[in-house]
C-alpha positions in Angstrom: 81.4 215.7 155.8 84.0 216.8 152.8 83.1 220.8 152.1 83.6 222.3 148.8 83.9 225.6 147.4 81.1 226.0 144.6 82.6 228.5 141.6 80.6 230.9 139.3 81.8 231.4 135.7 83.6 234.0 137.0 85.7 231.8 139.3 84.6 233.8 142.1 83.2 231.4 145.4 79.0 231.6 145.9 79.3 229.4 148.6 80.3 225.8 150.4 79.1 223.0 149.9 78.9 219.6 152.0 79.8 217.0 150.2 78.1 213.0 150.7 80.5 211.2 153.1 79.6 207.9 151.3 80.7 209.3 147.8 83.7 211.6 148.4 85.3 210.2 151.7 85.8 206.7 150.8 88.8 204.9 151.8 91.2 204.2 148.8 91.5 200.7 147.3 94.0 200.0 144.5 92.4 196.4 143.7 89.3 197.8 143.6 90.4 200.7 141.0 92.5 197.9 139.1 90.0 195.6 138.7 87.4 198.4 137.0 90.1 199.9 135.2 91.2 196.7 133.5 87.9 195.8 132.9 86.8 199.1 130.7 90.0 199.0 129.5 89.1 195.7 127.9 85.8 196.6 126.8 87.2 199.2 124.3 89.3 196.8 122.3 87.9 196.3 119.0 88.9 192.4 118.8 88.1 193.0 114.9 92.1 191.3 114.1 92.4 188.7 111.9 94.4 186.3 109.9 94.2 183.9 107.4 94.5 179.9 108.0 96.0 177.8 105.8 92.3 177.1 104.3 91.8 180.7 104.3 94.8 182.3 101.9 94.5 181.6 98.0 95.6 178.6 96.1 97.4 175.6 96.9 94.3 173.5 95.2 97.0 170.5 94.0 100.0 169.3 95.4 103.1 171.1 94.4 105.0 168.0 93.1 104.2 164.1 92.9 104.5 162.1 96.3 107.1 160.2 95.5 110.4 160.6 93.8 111.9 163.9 94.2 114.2 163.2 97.1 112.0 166.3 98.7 109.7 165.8 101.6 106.0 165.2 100.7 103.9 167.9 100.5 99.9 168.4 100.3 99.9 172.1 99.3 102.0 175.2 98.7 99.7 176.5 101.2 101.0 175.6 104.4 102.4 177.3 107.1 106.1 176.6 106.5 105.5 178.5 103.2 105.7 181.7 101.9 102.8 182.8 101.5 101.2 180.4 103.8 98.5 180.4 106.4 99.4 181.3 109.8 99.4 179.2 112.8 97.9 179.8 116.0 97.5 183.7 114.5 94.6 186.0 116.3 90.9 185.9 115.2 88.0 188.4 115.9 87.0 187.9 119.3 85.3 190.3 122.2 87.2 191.0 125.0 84.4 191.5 127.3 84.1 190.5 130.8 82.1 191.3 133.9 83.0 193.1 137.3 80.3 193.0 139.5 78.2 195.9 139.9 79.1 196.8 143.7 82.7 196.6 142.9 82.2 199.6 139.8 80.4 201.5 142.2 83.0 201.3 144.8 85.7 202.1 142.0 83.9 205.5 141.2 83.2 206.6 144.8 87.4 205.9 145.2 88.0 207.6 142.4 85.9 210.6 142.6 87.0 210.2 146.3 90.7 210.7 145.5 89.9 213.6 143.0 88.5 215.5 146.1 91.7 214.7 148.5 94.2 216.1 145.6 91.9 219.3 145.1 91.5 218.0 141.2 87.6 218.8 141.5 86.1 222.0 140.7 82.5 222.3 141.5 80.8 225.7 139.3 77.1 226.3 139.6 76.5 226.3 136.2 77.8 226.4 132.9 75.7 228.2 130.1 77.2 230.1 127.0 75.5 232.4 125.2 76.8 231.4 121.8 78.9 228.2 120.7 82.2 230.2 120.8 85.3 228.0 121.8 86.9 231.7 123.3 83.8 231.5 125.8 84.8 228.0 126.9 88.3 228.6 127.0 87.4 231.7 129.3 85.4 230.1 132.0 88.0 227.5 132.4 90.7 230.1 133.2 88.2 231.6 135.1 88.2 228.6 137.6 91.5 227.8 136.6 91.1 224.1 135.1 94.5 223.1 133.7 96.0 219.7 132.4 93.4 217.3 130.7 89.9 218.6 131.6 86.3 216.4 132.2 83.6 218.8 132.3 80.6 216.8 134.0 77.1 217.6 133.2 73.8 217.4 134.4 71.9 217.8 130.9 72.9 217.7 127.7 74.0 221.0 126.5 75.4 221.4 123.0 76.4 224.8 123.2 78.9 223.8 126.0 79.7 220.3 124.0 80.1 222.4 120.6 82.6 225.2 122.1 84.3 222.9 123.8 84.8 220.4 121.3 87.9 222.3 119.6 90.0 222.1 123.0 92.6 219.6 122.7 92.6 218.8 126.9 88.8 219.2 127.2 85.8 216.4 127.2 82.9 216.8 128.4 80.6 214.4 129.9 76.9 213.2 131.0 77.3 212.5 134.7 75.6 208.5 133.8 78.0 208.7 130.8 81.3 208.9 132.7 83.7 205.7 133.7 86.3 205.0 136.2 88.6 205.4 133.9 87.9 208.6 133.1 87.6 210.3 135.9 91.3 209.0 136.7 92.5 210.0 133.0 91.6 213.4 133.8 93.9 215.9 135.4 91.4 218.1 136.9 87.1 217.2 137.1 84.6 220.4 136.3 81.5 219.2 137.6 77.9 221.5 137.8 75.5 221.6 140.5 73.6 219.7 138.9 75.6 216.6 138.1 76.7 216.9 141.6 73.5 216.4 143.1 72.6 213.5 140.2 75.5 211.5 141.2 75.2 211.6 144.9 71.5 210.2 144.4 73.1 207.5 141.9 75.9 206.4 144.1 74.9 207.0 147.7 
């Protein structure tokens, strides 16, 4: 089993701890990671785009000029797409880009992910995190304390908004729920934060 320092605020080392085999020593899989990763990645498009059809823009009630006679092609409406000013062909409407990846296969993803986390040293494991006041210089402390660089996930057990308030201001910081974090966020993030607490919640969920 994987053993991990566990931190104070202070950065100094309370003790190890022995990490779940089945969570942070998984074999890596890049389809498996892909497939999660495109999937959330398509679940945060917006699919609110839109354009107008030629019985969608304004006017173009009558024809522009009589049907026959001109020497000019006929023509049903000033509307159309060849037009300026025309509707547009074929053009994107509001759709949800949505699809499912079967629950196993997330699960897998996150143990990988997490997994790889652990084998680059990226995961810092701290007994707790508790501030006194919402003070972003606390925050910033701690986490040169345990010497957290690059872009930051700080991983809770409980919500805490004195931790979520001071940290709020630092541009490289998020922090998470441990049930509130993705795939692709764990892999976004340079370096993972994670309490005692959160540990211990995740191994139950994902063991």
């Amino acid at each position: 089993m994987p053993k991990l320092a566990m931190l104070n605020q202070q950065g100094e080392s309370v003790k190890d701890i022995q990490l779940n085999d089945d969570v942070f020593n998984v074999e890596a899989n890049n389809q498996v990671i892909y497939d999660v990763v495109k999937q959330q990645r398509a679940a945060m498009r917006q699919g609110t785009v839109l354009t107008k059809n030629r019985s969608a823009v304004r006017g173009g009630g009558r024809k522009p000029y009589r049907q026959k006679g001109t020497g000019h092609a006929r023509q049903g409406t000033i509307r159309a797409p060849h037009y300026v000013g025309g509707g547009v062909v074929f053009g994107p409407s509001p759709r949800n880009y949505q699809y499912k990846v079967n629950k196993k296969v997330r699960r897998l993803a996150m143990r990988i992910a997490l997994s790889e986390k652990l084998r680059e040293n990226n995961l810092i494991l701290v007994d707790k995190i508790a501030l006194e006041e919402r003070k972003t210089k606390e925050m910033v402390n701690i986490l040169e304390n345990i010497k957290a660089e690059g872009k930051i996930m700080v991983v809770m057990g409980d919500v805490d908004e004195v931790v979520t308030i001071a940290a709020r201001n630092i541009s490289n910081v998020v922090v998470e729920l441990y049930n509130h974090i993705s795939v692709y966020d764990v892999l976004n993030a340079n370096q993972i934060v994670m309490t005692q607490d959160a540990l211990e919640k995740i191994e139950e969920a994902l063991k």
